[in-house]
C-alpha positions in Angstrom: 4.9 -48.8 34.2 8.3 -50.6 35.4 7.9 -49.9 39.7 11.4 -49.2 40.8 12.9 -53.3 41.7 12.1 -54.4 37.8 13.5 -51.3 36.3 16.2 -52.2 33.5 19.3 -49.7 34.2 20.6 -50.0 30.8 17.0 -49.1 29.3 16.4 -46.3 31.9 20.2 -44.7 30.7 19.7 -45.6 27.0 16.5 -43.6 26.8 17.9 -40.9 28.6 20.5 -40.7 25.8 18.0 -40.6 23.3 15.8 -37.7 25.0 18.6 -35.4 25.1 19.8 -35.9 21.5 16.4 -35.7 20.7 16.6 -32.0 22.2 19.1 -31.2 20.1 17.3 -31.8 16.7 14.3 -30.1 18.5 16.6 -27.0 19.2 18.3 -27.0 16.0 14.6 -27.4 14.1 13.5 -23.9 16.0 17.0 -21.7 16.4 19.4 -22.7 14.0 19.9 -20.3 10.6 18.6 -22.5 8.0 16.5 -24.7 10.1 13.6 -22.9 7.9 15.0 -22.8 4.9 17.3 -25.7 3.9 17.2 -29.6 4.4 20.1 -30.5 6.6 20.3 -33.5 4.9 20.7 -32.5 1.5 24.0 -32.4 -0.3 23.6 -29.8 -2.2 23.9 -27.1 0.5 24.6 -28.6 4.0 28.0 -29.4 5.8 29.3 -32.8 7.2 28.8 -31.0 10.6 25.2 -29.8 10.4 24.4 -33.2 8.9 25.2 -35.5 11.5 23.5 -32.9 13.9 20.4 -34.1 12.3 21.7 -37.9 11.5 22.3 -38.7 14.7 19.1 -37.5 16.4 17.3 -40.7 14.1 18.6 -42.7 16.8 16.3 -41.4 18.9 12.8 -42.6 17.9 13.5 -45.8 17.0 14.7 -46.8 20.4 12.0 -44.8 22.3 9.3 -46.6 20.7 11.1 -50.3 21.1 12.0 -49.6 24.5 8.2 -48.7 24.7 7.6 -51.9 23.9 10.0 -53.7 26.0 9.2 -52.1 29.3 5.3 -53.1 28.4 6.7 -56.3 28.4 8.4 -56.0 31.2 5.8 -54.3 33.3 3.3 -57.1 32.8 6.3 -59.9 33.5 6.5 -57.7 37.0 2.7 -58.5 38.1 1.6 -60.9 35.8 -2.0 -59.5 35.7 -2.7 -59.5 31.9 -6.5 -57.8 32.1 -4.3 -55.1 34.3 -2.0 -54.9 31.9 -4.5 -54.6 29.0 -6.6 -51.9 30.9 -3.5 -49.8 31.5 -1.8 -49.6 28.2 -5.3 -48.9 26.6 -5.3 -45.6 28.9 -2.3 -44.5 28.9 -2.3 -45.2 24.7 -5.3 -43.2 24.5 -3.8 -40.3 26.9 -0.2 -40.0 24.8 -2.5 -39.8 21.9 -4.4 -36.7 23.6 -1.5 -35.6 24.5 0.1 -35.0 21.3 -2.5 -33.2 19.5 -2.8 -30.9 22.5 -0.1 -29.9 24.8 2.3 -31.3 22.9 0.9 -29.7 19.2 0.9 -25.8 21.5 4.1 -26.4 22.5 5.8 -26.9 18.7 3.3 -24.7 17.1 2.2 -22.0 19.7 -0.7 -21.5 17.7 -3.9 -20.9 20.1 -6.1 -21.7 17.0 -4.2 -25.3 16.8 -4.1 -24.6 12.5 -1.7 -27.4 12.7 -2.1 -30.9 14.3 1.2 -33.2 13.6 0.9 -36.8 14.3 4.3 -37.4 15.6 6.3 -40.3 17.9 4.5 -39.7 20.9 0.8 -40.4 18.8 2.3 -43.4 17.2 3.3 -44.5 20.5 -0.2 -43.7 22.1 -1.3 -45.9 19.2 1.2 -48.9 20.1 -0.3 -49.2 23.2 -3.7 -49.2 22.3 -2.7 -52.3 19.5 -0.5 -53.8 21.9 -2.9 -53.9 24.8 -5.5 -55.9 22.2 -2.8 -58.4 21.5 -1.7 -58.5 24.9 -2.9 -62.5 25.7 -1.1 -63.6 22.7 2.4 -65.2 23.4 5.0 -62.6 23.4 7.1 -64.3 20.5 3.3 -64.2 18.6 4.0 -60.4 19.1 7.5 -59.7 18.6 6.7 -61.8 15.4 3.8 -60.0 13.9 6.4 -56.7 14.9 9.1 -58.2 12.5 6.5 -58.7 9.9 5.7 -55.4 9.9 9.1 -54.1 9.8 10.4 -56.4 7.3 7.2 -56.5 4.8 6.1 -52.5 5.0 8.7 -51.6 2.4 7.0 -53.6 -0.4 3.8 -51.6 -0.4 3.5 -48.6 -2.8 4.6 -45.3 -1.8 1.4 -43.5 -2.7 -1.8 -45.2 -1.7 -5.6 -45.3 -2.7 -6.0 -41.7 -4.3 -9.8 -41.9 -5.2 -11.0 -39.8 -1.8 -9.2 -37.3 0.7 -10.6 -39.7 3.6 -8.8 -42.8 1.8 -5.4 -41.2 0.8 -5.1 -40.1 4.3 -6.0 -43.5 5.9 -3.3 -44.8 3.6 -1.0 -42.3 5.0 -2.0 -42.5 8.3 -1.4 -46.0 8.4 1.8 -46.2 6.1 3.2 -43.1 4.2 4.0 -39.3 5.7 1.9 -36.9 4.1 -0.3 -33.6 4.9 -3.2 -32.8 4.4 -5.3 -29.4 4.6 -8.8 -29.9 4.7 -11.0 -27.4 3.7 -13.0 -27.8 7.1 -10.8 -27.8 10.8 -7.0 -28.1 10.8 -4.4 -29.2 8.4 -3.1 -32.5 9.5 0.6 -33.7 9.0 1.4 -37.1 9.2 5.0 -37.4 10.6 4.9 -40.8 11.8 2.8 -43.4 10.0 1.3 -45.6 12.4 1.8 -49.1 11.6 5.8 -49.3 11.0 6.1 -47.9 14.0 3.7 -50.0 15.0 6.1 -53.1 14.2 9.2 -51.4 16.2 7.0 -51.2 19.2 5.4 -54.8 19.0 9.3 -56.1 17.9 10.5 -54.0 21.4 7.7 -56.2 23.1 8.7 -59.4 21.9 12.3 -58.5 22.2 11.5 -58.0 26.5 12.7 -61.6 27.0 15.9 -60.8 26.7 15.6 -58.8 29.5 14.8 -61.1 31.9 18.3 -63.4 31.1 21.0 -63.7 33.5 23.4 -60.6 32.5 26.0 -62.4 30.3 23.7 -64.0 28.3 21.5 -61.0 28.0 24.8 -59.1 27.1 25.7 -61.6 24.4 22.6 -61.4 23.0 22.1 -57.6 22.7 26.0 -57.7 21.2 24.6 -60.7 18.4 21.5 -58.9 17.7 22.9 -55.3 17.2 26.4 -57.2 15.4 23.5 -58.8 13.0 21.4 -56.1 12.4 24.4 -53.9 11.3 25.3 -56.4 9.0 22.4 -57.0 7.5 21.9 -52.7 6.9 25.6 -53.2 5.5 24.4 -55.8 2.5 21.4 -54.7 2.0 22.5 -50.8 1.7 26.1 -51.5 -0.1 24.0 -53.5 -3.1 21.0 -51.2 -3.0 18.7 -54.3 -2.2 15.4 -54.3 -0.5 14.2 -52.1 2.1 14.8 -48.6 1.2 13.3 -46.3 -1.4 16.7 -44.1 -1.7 19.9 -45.6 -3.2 23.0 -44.3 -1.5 25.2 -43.0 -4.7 28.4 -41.8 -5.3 28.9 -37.7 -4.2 31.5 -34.7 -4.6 33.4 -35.8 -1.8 34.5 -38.9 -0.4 32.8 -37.8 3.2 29.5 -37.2 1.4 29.7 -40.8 -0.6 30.0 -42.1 3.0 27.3 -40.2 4.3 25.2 -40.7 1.4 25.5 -44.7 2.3 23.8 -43.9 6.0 21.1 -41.2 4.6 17.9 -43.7 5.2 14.5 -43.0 5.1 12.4 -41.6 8.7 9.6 -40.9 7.5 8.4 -43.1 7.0 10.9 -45.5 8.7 12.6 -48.3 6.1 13.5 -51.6 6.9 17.2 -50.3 6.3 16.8 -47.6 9.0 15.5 -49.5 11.3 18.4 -51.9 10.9 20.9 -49.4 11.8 19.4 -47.5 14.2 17.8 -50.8 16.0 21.3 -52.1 15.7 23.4 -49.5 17.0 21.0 -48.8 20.0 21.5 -52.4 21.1 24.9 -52.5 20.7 25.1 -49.5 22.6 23.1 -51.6 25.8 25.8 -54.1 25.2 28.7 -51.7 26.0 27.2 -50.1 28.8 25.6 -53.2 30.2 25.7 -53.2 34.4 28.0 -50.2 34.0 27.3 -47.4 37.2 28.9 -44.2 36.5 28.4 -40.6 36.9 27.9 -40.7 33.2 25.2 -43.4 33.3 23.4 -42.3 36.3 23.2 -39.0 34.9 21.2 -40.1 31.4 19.5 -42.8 33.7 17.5 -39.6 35.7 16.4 -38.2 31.9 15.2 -41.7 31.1 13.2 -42.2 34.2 11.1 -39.7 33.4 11.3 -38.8 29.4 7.7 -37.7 28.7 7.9 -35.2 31.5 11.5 -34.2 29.9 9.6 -34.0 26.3 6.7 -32.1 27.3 8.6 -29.2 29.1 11.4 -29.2 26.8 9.1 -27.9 23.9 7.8 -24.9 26.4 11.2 -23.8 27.1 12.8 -24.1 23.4 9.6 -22.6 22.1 9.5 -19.6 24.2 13.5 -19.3 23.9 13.4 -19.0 20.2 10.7 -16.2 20.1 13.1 -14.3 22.6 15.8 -15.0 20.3 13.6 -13.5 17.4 12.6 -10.5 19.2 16.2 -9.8 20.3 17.5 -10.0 16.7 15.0 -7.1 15.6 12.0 -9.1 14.6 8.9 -7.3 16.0 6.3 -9.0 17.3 3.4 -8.3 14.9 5.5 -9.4 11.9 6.0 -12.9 13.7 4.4 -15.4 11.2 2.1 -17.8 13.5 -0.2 -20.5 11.3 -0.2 -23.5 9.3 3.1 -25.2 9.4 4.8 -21.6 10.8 6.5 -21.8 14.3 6.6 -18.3 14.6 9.8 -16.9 13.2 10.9 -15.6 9.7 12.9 -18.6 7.7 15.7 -16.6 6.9 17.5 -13.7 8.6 17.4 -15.1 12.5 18.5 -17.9 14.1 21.5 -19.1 16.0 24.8 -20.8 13.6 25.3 -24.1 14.4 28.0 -23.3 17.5 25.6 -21.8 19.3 22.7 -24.3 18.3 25.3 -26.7 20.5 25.6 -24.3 23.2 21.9 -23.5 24.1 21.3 -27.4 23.7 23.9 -28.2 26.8 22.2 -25.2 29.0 18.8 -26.5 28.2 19.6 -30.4 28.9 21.7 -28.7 32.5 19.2 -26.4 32.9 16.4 -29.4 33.0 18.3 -31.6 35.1 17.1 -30.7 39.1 13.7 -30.7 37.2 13.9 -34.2 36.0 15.6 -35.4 39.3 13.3 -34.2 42.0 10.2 -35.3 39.9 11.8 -38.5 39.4 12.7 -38.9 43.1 8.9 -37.9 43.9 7.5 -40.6 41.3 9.7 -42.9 43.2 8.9 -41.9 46.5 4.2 -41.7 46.0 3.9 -45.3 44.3 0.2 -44.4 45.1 -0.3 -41.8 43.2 -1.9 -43.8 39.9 -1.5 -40.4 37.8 1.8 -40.4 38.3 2.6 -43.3 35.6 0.7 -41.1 33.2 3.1 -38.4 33.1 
């Protein structure tokens, strides 16, 4: 936890960027028309428009989860207290962890009986910490290095893993490769973000907090040479089809969808080539707005102060908003579909088009502001209040 003189303003504005994308990928996954129905990233049926509404939200877990990482690094750099350090990453990792297959799974699934558990960003997050906190008295380019290893080498293991058990396929996945899996006994389990390339992003993120403590022009010409070199090397390796990504950009109908065919890369689980552009762009991004103090900036900075108390009440309120929706646009409630994998609304037939997908997101990200300022300006204000940095 960063107490308010080591705070980073750039970090604190970019992650408040990232949280309210993400909440449009979150609205457009639970209100828009095909949401259900169709992959907005398939050529075959989607639009250039509803495509980059789901493109650009990949920004967003990427640089959550190597910001994670760099404010870990700059926490500790703030007190200098490793076993501290160590004692609080461990418990907060295992809290995030909780968190997600809890209040966090209710929230996207709304299903009391909890049919569903998705390991998502904030579990592989949780995770992070726990690693990170056992690495912790290793040096911190040790860290970022073993991070870079990760992210570089992932790509080279198979995409499907040992397949003589259940128990090991899904450690392989767990560890490496989406999947799902419904057991016969307790809930299904879907694997949305495999831990240990994520894993990498976070530890890289650690190792990357040096930067942070440079005087400001060299910190800003080195998050301009490492976004400028990670863009490059996505370009090289994407334009030949080389190493780190298991789908080839190709040649489509149009020349809009050839272009966006060459930035289609892999999430889930997240390929060396994604990481390159998404890693790259979000530091070139902390390049342009570097020591900038705007209306603008100060704005996202109040989202990125507190993003986990943005996430966890931004489910409640898209959740509940989209049954309305349903209910309003004749569904009745008996014939709602709640269960494995089902949010609770028809795939086809309701839903918002994509206009109004844009609409709801902006009065949802207003609508949460004096929520996410007055709790931020409360953290600031009780320091003593240990449970705050857990939320």
């Amino acid at each position: 936890m960063l107490t308010r003189q080591h705070r980073v303003s750039t970090i604190d504005v970019v992650r408040g960027l990232a949280i309210v994308i993400m909440a449009l990928d979150h609205v457009r996954d639970l209100m828009h028309t095909t949401s259900l129905a169709q992959d907005p990233l398939a050529f075959a049926t989607t639009t250039p428009g509803l495509f980059l509404t789901r493109w650009v939200t990949h920004f967003c877990a990427p640089t959550f989860v190597f910001l994670a990482g760099t404010s870990a690094y700059l926490a500790l750099k703030s007190h200098g207290d490793v076993a501290r350090a160590q004692k609080f990453l461990l418990r907060r990792g295992l809290w995030l962890m909780a968190l997600e297959v809890t209040v966090i799974g209710f929230g996207i699934w709304f299903d009391i009986q909890f049919r569903t558990v998705m390991l998502q960003v904030i579990f592989a997050i949780g995770f992070g910490f726990v690693a990170l906190a056992a690495l912790l008295r290793l040096p911190s380019r040790v860290i970022g290095g073993l991070g870079l290893a990760m992210v570089v080498l992932h790509n080279l293991l198979p995409q499907v893993g040992p397949a003589e058990t259940m128990g090991g396929t899904f450690l392989y996945s767990l560890l490496f490769r989406q999947g799902f899996f419904p057991f016969e006994v307790g809930p299904a389990v879907l694997v949305a973000y495999p831990l240990v390339p994520w894993l990498g992003i976070l530890l890289l993120g650690y190792g990357f907090g040096e930067v942070f403590k440079q005087e400001a022009a060299a910190r800003r010409r080195t998050l301009w040479l490492t976004g400028l070199l990670f863009l490059v090397v996505f370009a090289g390796l994407r334009y030949f089809n080389l190493y780190g990504e298991p789908s080839p950009w190709a040649p489509q109908s149009t020349a809009v969808f050839t272009f966006l065919s060459f930035l289609n890369v892999t999430k889930y689980a997240p390929s060396l080539q994604f990481i390159l552009l998404f890693l790259g762009l979000m530091f070139v991004l902390q390049a342009l707005i570097h020591l900038a103090n705007n209306a603008v900036t100060g704005f996202l900075a109040t989202y990125g102060r507190v993003p986990l108390f943005f996430y966890l009440v931004h489910w409640y309120v898209i959740h509940t908003s989209m049954l309305v929706m349903v209910l309003l646009q004749g569904v009745k409630w008996q014939d709602l579909p709640f269960g494995m994998l089902e949010f609770g609304r028809p795939k086809e037939g309701v839903g918002l088009e994509l206009p109004y997908v844009y609409l709801f997101w902006l009065c949802l990200v207003l609508a949460l502001y004096p929520a996410c300022r007055r709790y931020s300006r409360y953290k600031t204000a009780h320091p003593e209040k240990k449970w705050l940095s857990y939320l």
